[in-house]
Each structure stands twice: as structure tokens, then as C-alpha cells.
C-alpha positions as a Python dict, from the first residue, in 0.01 Angstrom:
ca = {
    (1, 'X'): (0, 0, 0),
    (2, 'X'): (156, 69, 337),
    (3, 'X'): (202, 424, 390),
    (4, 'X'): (515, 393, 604),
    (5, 'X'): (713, 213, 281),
    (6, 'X'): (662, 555, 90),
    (7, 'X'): (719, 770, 387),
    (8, 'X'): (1054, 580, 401),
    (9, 'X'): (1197, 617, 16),
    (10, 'X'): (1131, 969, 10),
    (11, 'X'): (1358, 1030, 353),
    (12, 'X'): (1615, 818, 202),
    (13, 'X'): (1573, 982, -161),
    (14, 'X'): (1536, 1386, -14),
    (15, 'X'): (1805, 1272, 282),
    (16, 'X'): (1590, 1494, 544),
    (17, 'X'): (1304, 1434, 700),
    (18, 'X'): (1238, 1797, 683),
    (19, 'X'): (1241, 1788, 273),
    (20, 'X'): (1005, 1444, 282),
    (21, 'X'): (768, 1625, 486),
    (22, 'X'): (731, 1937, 219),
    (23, 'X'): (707, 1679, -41),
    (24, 'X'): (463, 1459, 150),
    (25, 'X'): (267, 1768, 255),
    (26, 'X'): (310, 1586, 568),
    (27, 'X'): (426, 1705, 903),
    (28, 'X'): (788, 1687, 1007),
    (29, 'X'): (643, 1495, 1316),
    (30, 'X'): (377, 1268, 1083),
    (31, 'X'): (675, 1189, 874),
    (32, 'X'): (906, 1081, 1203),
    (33, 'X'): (600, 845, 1330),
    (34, 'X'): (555, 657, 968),
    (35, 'X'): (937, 575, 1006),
    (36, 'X'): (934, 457, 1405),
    (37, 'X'): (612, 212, 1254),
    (38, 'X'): (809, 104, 981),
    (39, 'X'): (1111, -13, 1188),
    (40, 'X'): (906, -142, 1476),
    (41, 'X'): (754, -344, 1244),
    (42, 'X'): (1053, -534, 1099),
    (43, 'X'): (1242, -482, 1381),
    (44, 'X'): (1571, -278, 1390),
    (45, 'X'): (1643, 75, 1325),
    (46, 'X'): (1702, 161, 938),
    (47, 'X'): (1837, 512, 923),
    (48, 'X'): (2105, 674, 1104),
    (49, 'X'): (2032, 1007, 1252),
    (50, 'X'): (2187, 1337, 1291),
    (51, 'X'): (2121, 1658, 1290),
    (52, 'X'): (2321, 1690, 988),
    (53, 'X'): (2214, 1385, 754),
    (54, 'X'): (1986, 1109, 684),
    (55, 'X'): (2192, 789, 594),
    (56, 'X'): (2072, 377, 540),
    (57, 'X'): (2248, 140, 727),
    (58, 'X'): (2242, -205, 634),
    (59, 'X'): (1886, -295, 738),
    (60, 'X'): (1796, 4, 576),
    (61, 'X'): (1974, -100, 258),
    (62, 'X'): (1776, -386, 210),
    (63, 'X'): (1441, -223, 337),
    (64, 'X'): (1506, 45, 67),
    (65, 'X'): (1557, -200, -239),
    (66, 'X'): (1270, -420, -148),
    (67, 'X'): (1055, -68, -95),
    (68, 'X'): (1119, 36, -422),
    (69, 'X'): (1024, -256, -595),
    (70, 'X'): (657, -316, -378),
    (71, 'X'): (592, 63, -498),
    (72, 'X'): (643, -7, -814),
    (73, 'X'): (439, -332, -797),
    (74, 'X'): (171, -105, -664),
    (75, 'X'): (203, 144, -892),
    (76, 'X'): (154, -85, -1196),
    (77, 'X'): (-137, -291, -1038),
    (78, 'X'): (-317, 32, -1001),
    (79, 'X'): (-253, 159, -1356),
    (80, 'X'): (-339, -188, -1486),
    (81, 'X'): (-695, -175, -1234),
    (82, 'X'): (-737, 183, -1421),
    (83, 'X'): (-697, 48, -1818),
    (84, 'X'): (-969, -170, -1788),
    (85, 'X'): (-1210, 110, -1762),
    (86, 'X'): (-1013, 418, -1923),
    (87, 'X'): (-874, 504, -2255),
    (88, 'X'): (-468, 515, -2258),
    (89, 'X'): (-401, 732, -1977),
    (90, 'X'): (-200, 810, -1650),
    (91, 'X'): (218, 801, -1572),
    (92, 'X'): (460, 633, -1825),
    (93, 'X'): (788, 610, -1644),
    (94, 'X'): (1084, 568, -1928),
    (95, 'X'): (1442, 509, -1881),
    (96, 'X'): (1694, 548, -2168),
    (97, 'X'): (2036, 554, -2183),
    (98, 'X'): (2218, 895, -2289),
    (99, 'X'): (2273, 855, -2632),
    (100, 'X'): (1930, 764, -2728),
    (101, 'X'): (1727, 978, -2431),
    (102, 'X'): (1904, 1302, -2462),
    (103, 'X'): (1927, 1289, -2867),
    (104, 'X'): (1625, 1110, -3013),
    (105, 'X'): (1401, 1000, -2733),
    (106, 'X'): (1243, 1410, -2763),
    (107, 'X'): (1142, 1331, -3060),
    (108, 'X'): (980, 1021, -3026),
    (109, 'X'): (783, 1203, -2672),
    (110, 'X'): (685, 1448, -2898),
    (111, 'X'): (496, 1203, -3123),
    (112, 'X'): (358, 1027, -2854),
    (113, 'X'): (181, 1361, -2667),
    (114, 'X'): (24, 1425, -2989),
    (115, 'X'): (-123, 1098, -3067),
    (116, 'X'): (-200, 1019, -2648),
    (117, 'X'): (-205, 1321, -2489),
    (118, 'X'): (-350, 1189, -2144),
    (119, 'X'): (-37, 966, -2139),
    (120, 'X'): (208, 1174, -1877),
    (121, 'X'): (528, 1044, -1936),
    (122, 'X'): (849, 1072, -1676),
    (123, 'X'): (1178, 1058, -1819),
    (124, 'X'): (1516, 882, -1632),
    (125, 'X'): (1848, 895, -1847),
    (126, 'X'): (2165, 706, -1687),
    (127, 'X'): (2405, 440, -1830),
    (128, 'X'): (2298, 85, -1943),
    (129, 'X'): (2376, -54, -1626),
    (130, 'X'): (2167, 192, -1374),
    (131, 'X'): (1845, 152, -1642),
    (132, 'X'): (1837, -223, -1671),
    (133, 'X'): (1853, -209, -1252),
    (134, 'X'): (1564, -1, -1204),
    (135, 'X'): (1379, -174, -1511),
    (136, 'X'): (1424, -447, -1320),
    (137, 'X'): (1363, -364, -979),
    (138, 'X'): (972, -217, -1168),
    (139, 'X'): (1101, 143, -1111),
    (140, 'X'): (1071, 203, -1452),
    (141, 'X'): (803, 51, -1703),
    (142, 'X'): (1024, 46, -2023),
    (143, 'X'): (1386, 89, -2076),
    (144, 'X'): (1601, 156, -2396),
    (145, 'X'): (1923, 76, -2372),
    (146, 'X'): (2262, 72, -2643),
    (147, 'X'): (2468, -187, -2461),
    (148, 'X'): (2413, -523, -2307),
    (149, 'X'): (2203, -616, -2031),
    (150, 'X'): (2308, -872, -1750),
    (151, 'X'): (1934, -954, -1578),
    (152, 'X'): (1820, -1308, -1690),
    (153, 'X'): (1467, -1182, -1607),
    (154, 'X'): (1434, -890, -1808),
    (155, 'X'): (1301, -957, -2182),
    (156, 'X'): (1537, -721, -2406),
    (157, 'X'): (1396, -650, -2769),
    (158, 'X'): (1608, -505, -3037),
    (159, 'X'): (1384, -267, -3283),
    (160, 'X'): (1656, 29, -3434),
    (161, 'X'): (2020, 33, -3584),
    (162, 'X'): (2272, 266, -3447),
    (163, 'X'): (2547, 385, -3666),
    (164, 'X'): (2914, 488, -3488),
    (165, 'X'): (3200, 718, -3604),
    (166, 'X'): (3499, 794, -3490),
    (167, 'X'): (3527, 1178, -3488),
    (168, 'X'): (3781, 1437, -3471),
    (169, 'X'): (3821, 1839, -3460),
    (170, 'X'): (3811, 1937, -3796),
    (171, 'X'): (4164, 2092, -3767),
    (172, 'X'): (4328, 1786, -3621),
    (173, 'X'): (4557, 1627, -3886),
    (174, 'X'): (4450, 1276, -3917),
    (175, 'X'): (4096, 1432, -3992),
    (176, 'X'): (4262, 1528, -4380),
    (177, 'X'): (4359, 1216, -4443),
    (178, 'X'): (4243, 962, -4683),
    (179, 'X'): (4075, 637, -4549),
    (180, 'X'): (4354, 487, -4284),
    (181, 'X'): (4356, 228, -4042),
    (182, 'X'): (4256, 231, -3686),
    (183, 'X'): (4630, 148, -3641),
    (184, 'X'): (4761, 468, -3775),
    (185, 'X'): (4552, 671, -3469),
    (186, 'X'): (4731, 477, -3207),
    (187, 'X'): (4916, 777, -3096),
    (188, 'X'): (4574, 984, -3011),
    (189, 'X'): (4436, 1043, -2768),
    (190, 'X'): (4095, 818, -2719),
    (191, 'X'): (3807, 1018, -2518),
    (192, 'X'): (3558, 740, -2392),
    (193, 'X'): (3291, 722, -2159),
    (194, 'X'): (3318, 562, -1810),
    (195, 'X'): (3275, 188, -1742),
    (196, 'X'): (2893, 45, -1731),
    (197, 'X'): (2792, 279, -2092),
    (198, 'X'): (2671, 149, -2344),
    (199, 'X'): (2876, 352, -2547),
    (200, 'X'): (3196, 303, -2347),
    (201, 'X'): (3089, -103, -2423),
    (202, 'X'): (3072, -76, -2826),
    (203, 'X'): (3387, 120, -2805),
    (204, 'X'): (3574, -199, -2649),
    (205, 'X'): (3426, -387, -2880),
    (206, 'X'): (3512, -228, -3181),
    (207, 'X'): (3866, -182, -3038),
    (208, 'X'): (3876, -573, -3013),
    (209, 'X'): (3730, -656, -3329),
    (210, 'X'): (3979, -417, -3496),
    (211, 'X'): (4268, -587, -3289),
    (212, 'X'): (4341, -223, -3150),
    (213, 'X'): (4495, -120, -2826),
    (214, 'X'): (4541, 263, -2791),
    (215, 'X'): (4775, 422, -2596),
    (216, 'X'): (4595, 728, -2455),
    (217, 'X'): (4244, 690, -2332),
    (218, 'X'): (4037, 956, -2148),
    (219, 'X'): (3726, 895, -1919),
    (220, 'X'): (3480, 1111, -1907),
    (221, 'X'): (3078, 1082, -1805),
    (222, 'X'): (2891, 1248, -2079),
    (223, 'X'): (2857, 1244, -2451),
    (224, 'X'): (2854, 1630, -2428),
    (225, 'X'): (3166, 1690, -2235),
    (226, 'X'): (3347, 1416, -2517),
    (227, 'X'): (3181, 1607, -2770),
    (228, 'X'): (3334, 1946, -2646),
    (229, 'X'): (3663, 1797, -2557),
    (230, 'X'): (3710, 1665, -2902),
    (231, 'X'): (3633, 2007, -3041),
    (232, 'X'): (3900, 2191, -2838),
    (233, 'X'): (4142, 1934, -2956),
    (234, 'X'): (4201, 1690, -2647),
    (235, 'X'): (4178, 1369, -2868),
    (236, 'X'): (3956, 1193, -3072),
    (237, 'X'): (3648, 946, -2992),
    (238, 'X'): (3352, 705, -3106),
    (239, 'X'): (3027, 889, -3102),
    (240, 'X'): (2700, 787, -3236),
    (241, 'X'): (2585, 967, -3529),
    (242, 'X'): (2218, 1059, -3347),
    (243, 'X'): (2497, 1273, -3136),
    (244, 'X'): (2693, 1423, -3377),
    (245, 'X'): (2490, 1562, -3645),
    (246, 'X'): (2462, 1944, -3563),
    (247, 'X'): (2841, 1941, -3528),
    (248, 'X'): (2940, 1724, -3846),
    (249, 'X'): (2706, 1989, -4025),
    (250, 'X'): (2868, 2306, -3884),
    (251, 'X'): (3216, 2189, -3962),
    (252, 'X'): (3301, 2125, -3613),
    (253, 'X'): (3347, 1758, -3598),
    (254, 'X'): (3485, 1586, -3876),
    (255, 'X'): (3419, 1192, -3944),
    (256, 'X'): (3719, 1008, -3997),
    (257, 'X'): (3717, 783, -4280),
    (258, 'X'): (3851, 451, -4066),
    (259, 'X'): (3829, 81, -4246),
    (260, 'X'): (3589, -115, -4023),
    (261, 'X'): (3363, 202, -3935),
    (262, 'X'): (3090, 273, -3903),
    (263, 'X'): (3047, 12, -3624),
    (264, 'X'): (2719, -73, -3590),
    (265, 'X'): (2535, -137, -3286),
    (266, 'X'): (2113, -236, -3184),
    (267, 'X'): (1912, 10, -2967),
    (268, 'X'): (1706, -229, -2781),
    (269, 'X'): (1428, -210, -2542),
    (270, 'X'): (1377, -400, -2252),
    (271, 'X'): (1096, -443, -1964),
    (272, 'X'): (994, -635, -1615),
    (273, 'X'): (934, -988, -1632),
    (274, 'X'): (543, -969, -1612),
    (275, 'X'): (295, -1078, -1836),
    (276, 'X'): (95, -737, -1775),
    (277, 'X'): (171, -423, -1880),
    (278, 'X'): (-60, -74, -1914),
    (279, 'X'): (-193, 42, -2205),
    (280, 'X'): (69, 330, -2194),
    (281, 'X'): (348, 113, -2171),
    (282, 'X'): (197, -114, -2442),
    (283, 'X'): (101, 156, -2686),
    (284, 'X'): (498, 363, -2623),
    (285, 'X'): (658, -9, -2702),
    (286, 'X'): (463, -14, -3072),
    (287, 'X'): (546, 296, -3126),
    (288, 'X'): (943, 201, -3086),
    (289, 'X'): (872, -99, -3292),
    (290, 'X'): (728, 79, -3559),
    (291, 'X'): (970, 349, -3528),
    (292, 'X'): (740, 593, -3581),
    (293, 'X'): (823, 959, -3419),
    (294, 'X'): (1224, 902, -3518),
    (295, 'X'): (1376, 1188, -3635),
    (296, 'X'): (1452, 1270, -3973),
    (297, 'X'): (1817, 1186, -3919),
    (298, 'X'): (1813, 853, -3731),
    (299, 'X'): (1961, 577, -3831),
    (300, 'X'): (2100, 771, -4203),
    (301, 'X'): (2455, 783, -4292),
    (302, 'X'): (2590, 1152, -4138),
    (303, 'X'): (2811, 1229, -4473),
}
């Protein structure tokens, strides 16, 4: 692989050439060489320079996304070279979206360590949209996602059920009341994640399926910061029960009984387009598909 390629993502990722170098174990002046190749190779400049930042222009854009994509390519070529004489071994890089990679993925790490423990795996969490792109782009090997996936190329396997509940403080009114309709919270106050989650995207759904339109809705970027604005009484939301447990259990959250709920949505996994993948990658997508390494509580009712 050409040197320079790397030398240029990690200037663009560490925005110095001063903080590539330390992470190249390169010299600042090594690292400055590798990038006049690079661009005297396809011909244009690809960064502009101060003394104050490290930014792409356009060339550099498109440098950048092509870069990241040969590395990968690279990357996986190798691993695949090193299978064929090794047992399961080496990096594992796994996206996942929030729900499922800050609240059960753990577990299912956990589970794979002990069974493989020269498997080293790297962990990315980000919305739907950002883990489908670098799936794509072979940034990642595997991706698990809760929402839909607009890349023709990438294959996209369901394999788990994901239960979601509309939750409440426990000492907001409309959390006492008997089952109700979705119409009778249309004066809360909806918390919902932003625009390209997976979560944010069932939430619509369920809104349309339930012909509902609320009046209030809140954005914010984090199942946690929902979590703890529900609590301290800003409104209510949709939350997947892998997210809510500890809180339902401690009295914090309360489900609200709501015809039509729980709403039901697929965890799904989804991979490049290539017809070879490393034993890692292989072994981690069984072990989804067999669901072994869940936790206890996945995919159980939360009463």
C-alpha cells in the first residue's frame, strides 16, 4: 500500500501534522514529504495550510474518501492473506448504532473474547446513516444497524427483534393512567433523537402508523440525554427496552400502557459487497445469527 495515502488520513483525521507525526512515530518533516509526494503525484495541492489548522479542500475531499476506502481494501486483503494460515485472529472493526452498541453490543464482545480471544475487536457507535457509510466505504467490516439503510450495494441481514415503549417519569400524570391512546398524549412533550437515527426513524413511523402528529417535539443526540430529560420531567419519548431496563426497574421510568405499543422494529446487520470476508468477521456474524452472547434481557417484555 502506498505509504503517502496513510500519511495523508491521519493529517486529515489528527488535523496537524505535528499530531500525525507522534502517531506515525514519524518525523514532523517525514510526515510533510509523504504529503508533497502524494499531491505531486495526482497533481494539485489537497490541504490548506496554516499555522493554525489542517483543512481538505476539494481535491482533498475526494483524495480523502477514495483513501479511506483503498486502506480498507488493504486492510482486508491482508487479514484475508493471514486466515489462510492462522486460526481466527487479528482486528475486527464493528460499527453499531447507539441503541444496540452502547446497551447490548458489551455483552455480545464479552462472549466473543472468551470463545476467540486472539480476535481484537475495535468498536465505532454513530447513527444508522454514518455506519452504513463507512460499512460501505470498507471502513468497517460489519455493521448493526436499527433503521434503514440506503446503499444498494451493501447486503443488510435481519437476525434480532427490538421491542419499543413509550416512557415517561414515573410522576408524570399520564404515566397513572389506564391503557389510552397515542391521541390523548398529544399535548406532551415528544423527546426524539436527531434526523439520520434509527431510533428517530421508528419513531416517525410509529407516529404515522398511529395517524399521530404531536405538537411538541424535542431533538436531542443521545439516548442518554432523552433518558435523563424524561426523568426530570421535560416530556415523554420512544425508547427501546435494551435502554430502559435499569430505569423501568428502579421506578424511574414508567412504561406507558399505549394501544399500538410496543412497536416493534429488526436489528439488522449489514456488510461490504465482497464475496470475502475474514474469519473474524465470519465467525462475529454467526455469533449475531445465533444470538448467542445476548443478554439476559434482550428482546423480553420490560413489565
Amino acid at each position: 500500500m502506498d505509504q503517502s495515502l496513510l500519511v495523508f488520513v491521519t493529517v486529515v483525521e489528527k488535523k496537524s501534522f505535528t499530531r500525525a507525526a507522534d502517531a506515525l512515530h514519524m518525523t514532523q518533516p517525514a510526515v510533510s514529504q509523504y504529503i508533497q509526494t502524494l499531491e505531486r503525484t495526482v497533481g494539485t495541492k489537497l490541504l490548506d495550510r496554516s499555522n493554525k489548522y489542517v483543512q481538505l479542500n476539494k481535491a482533498g475531499e475526494i483524495v480523502y474518501h477514495h483513501a479511506n476506502e483503498i486502506i480498507g481494501l488493504y486492510t482486508q486483503m491482508q487479514n484475508l492473506v493471514d486466515d489462510t494460515m492462522n486460526k481466527a485472529s487479528g482486528n475486527l472493526a464493528i460499527g453499531a448504532s447507539y441503541t444496540f452498541g452502547e446497551y447490548v453490543l458489551p455483552h455480545i464482545i464479552s462472549y466473543l473474547q472468551m470463545q476467540y480471544p486472539l480476535i481484537k475487536p475495535k468498536i465505532t457507535i454513530a447513527n444508522t446513516k454514518r455506519i452504513s457509510e463507512w460499512v460501505a466505504n470498507r471502513q468497517l467490516d460489519v455493521g448493526i444497524v436499527d433503521g434503514e439503510v440506503h446503499h444498494n450495494n451493501l447486503p443488510m441481514e435481519a437476525f434480532a427483534d427490538d421491542l419499543m415503549y413509550i416512557v415517561a417519569a414515573a410522576n408524570n400524570p399520564c404515566a397513572h393512567q389506564n391503557t389510552q391512546n397515542i391521541t390523548d398524549l398529544k399535548n406532551e412533550t415528544w423527546i426524539v433523537r436527531e434526523e439520520a437515527s434509527g431510533t428517530r426513524e421508528v419513531t416517525e413511523k410509529m407516529f404515522s402508523v398511529l395517524n399521530f402528529c404531536p405538537k411538541n417535539i424535542m431533538e436531542f443526540g443521545s439516548t442518554q440525554i432523552i433518558k435523563e430529560s424524561v426523568q426530570a420531567g421535560l416530556g415523554i419519548t420512544l425508547l427501546s427496552h435494551c435502554t430502559i431496563q435499569k430505569e423501568v426497574s428502579l421506578g424511574i421510568l414508567k412504561i406507558l400502557d399505549v394501544a399500538g405499543t410496543p412497536y416493534y422494529r429488526k436489528f439488522s446487520l449489514i456488510t461490504p459487497s465482497t464475496p470475502f470476508k475474514t474469519k473474524a468477521t465470519s465467525i462475529f456474524i454467526d455469533i449475531l445469527r445465533d444470538n448467542q452472547g445476548l443478554p439476559d434481557f434482550f428482546g423480553k417484555p420490560v413489565f
